[in-house]
C-alpha positions in Angstrom: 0.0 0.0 0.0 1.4 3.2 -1.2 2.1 5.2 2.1 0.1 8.8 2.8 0.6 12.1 1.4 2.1 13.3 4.7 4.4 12.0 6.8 6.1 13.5 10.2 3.9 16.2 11.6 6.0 19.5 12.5 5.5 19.2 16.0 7.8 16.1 15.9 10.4 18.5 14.0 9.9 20.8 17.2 10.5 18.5 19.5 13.9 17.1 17.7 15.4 20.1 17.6 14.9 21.2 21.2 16.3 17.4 22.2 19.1 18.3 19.8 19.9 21.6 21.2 19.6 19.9 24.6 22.2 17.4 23.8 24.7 19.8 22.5 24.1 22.1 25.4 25.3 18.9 27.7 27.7 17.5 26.0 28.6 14.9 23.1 29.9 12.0 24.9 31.2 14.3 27.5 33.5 16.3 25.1 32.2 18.6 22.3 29.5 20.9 22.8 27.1 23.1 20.1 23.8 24.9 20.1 21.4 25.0 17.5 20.9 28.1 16.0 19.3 28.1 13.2 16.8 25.2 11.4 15.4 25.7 7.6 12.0 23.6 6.5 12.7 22.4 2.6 9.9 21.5 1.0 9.1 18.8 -1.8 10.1 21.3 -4.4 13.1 23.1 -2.7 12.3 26.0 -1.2 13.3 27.0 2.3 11.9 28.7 4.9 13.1 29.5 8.5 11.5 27.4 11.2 13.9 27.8 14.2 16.5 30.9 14.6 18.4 31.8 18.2 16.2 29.7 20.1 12.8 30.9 18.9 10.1 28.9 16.4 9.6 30.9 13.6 5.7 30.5 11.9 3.4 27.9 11.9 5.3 25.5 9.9 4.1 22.8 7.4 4.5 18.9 7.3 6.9 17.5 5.1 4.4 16.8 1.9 5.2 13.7 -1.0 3.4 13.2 -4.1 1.1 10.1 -4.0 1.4 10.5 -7.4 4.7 11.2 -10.1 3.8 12.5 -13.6 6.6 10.1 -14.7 4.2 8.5 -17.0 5.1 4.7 -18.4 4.8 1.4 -16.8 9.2 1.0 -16.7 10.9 3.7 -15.1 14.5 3.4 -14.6 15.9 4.7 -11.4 19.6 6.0 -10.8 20.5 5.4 -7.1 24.0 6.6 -5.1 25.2 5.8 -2.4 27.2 9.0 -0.6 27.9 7.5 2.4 28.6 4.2 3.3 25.4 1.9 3.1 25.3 -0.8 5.5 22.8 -2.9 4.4 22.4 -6.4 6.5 20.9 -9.6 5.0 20.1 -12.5 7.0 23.1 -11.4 9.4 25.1 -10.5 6.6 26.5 -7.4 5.1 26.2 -6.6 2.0 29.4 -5.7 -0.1 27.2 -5.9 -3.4 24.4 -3.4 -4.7 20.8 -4.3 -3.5 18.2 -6.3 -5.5 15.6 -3.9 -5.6 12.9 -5.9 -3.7 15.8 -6.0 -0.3 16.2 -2.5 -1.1 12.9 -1.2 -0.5 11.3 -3.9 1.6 14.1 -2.2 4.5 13.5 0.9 3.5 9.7 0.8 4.0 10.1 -1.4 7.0 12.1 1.6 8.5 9.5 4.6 7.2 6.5 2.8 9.0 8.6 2.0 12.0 9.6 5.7 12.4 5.8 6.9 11.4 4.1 4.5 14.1 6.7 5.5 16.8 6.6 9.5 15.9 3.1 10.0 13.5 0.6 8.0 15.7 0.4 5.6 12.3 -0.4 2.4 14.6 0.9 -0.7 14.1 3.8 -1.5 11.4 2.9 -4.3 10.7 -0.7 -3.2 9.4 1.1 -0.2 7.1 2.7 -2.8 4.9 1.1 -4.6 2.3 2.7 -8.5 1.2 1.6 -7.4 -2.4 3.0 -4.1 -2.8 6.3 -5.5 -2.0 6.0 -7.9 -4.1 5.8 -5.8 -7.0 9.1 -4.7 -6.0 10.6 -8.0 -6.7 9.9 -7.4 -10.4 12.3 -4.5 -10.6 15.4 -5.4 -12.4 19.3 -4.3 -11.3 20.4 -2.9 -14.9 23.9 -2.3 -13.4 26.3 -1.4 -10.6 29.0 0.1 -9.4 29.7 -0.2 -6.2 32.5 -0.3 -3.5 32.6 -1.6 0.1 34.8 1.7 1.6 35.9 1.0 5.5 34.6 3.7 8.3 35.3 3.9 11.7 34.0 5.6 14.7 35.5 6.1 18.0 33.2 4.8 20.7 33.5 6.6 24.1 31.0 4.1 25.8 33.4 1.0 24.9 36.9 3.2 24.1 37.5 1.4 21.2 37.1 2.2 17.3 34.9 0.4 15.7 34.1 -0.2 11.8 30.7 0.9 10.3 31.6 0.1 6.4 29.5 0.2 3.8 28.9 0.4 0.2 29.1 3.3 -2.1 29.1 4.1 -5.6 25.6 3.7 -8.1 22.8 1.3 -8.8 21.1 1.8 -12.1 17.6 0.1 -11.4 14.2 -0.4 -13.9 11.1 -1.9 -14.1 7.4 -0.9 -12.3 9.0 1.5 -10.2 6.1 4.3 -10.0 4.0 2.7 -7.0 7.5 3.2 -5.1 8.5 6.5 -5.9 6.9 8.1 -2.7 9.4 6.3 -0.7 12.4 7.0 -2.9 11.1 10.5 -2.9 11.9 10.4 1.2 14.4 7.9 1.0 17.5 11.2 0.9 16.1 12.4 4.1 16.4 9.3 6.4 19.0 7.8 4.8 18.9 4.0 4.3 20.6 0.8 6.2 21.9 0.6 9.7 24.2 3.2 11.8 22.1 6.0 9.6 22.6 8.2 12.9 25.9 8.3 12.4 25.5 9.8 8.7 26.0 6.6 6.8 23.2 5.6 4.3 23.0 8.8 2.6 21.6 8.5 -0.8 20.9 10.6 -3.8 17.8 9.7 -6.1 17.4 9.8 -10.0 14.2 9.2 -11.9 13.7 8.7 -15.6 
């Protein structure tokens, strides 16, 4: 089931960036500190506006909106996806040093959205927002080509003193078939990010369509 129109109410934006600000104020991991001082809303087309400055909401705000609906018009769409950051995408306790099959690829991804939108939206329960058939179709959607990397990243973890890796692929995946049912998830997919350790930065993606 193709997901609603919109996801993450604003007051959930509100209440991240006064826990974020809080954070910073105390401490990361007892070293670094920061304030945030200044928060811009982009919407689905681009544009900016000011929602936090110096410690003050600015306006009423708007959730972030996607299109139910792409005019991409066709039944195969191909789809260019990169991977900024390394993408640490686990499979059956594995990692995966190879580009996604499309059906993986978006059966985590949504499995993550609904997740976040029952825990922060009030959406109920996950299991309920995902349809067996819709990811189905997914499975149909060929991998034209790849090229991808596994690149090492570690992380310096104050809680156990050690360093620990957190690699990942990077590089593109060139993807086609009945993609259009999925393109309000790929549409959200560069602002969550995709796979695990996405708090750390990794998972980044940018999205193509044509």
């Amino acid at each position: 089931r193709p997901p609603t129109s919109t996801l993450f109410p604003y007051t959930t934006l509100f209440r991240s960036i006064y826990a974020f600000d809080s954070l910073g104020r105390s401490g990361f991991g007892g070293r670094g500190r920061c304030s945030v001082e200044r928060v811009e809303n982009i919407d689905e087309r681009g544009a900016a506006a000011v929602v936090f400055h110096d410690g003050n909401l600015l306006g009423s705000g708007r959730a972030l909106q996607l299109p139910v609906e792409d005019p991409i018009a066709g039944h195969d769409i191909s789809l260019n996806l990169h991977f900024i950051t390394p993408a640490r995408l686990e499979r059956k306790g594995k990692l995966q040093d190879q580009a996604p099959a499309f059906g993986f690829l978006m059966r985590t991804f949504v499995q993550r959205v609904v997740l976040l939108a029952s825990l922060y939206c009030a959406a109920g329960d996950p299991r309920d927002l995902i349809h067996p058939d819709f990811l189905a179709q997914a499975e149909t959607v060929r991998l034209l080509d790849s090229n991808v990397e596994w690149r090492e990243y570690e992380r310096f973890s104050t809680r156990q003193q050690a360093r620990l890796k957190q690699g990942g692929i990077v590089g593109t995946a060139v993807y086609q078939g009945p993609i259009q049912p999925f393109i309000p998830y790929l549409r959200l997919m560069p602002y969550l990010n995709i796979g695990k350790s996405t708090t750390f930065g990794l998972g980044r993606v940018a999205v193509t369509l044509g």
